[in-house]
N, C-alpha and C positions, 0 to 999 in steps of 0.2 A: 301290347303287341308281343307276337312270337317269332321267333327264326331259329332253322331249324342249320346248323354248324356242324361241321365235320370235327370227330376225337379222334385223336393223336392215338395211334394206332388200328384206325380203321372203326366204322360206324362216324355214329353220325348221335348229335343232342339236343334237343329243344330247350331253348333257351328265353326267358323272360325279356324283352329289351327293355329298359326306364332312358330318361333325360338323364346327361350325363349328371348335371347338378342334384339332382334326386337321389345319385345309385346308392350314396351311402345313406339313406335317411333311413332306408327300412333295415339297417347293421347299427344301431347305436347303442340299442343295449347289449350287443354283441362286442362291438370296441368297447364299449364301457369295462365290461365283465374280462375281458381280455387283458385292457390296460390295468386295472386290478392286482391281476395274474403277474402280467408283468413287473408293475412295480415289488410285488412281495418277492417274488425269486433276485430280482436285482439288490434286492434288501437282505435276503437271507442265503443265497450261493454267491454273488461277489461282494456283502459286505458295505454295500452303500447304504448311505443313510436315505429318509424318507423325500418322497417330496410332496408339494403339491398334484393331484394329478389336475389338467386343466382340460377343458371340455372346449370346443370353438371349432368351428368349420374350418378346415384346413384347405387349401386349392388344389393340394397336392395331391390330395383324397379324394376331393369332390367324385371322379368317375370311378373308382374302387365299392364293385358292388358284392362287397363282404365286409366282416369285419376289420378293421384298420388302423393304426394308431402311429404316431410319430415318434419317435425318440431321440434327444440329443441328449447326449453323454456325455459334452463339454464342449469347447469353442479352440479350436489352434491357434487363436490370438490372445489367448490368455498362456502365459508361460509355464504356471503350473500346471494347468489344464494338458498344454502341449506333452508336456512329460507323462503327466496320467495317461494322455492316453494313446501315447507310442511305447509305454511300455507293454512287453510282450503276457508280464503275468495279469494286468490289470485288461487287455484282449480276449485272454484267454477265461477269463472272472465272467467276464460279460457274455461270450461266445455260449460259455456254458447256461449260465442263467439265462438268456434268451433260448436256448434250444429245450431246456426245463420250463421255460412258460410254453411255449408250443406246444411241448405233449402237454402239458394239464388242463392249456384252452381245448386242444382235441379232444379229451377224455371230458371238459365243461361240454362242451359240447355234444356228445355223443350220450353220455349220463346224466347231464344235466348237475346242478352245484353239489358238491359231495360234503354235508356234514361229519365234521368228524367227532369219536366218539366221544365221551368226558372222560377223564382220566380216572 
């Protein structure tokens, strides 16, 4: 099904409808590729270590018809956690590195995956 939605600034878009539980199924190799992204800048501009990435339907997602991913960065009921991450330089680590995966998913996106060259 179609509907056709008014843009923010005047006009108008047609737009795809799916079931909400559906919207993200046709984005997973887009979160995939995304989350990716993410974890390497979070690794290489603020200095974290690796993690698992983990795949599972989230509820939070479910109606998000693009790509999407979750991130927890620590828990405030853990006490060192808490300090990580109210401190302002370890915000600023993160701020950065997520606004670094953003443009590289956009430029993934737009270019498609960019090999780089051999040294």
């Amino acid at each position: 099904d179609k509907a056709v939605l008014p843009v923010f600034g005047g006009g108008s878009r047609e737009v795809s409808l799916v079931e909400w539980e559906l919207a993200q199924a046709a984005h997973l190799d887009g979160s995939n590729a995304f989350a990716g992204i993410v974890d390497q800048k979070l690794r290489t501009t603020a200095g974290l270590p690796s993690v698992t990435l983990q795949r599972a339907p989230m509820r939070s997602l479910a109606g998000t018809n693009m790509p999407a991913l979750l991130i927890e960065m620590g828990y405030l009921s853990n006490p060192d956690e808490e300090r990580m991450l109210t401190s302002d330089g370890f915000q600023n680590n993160i701020a950065l590195a997520l606004t670094e995966a953003v443009a590289a998913f956009r430029d993934y996106v737009e270019h498609g995956p960019q090999v780089s060259p051999a040294p």
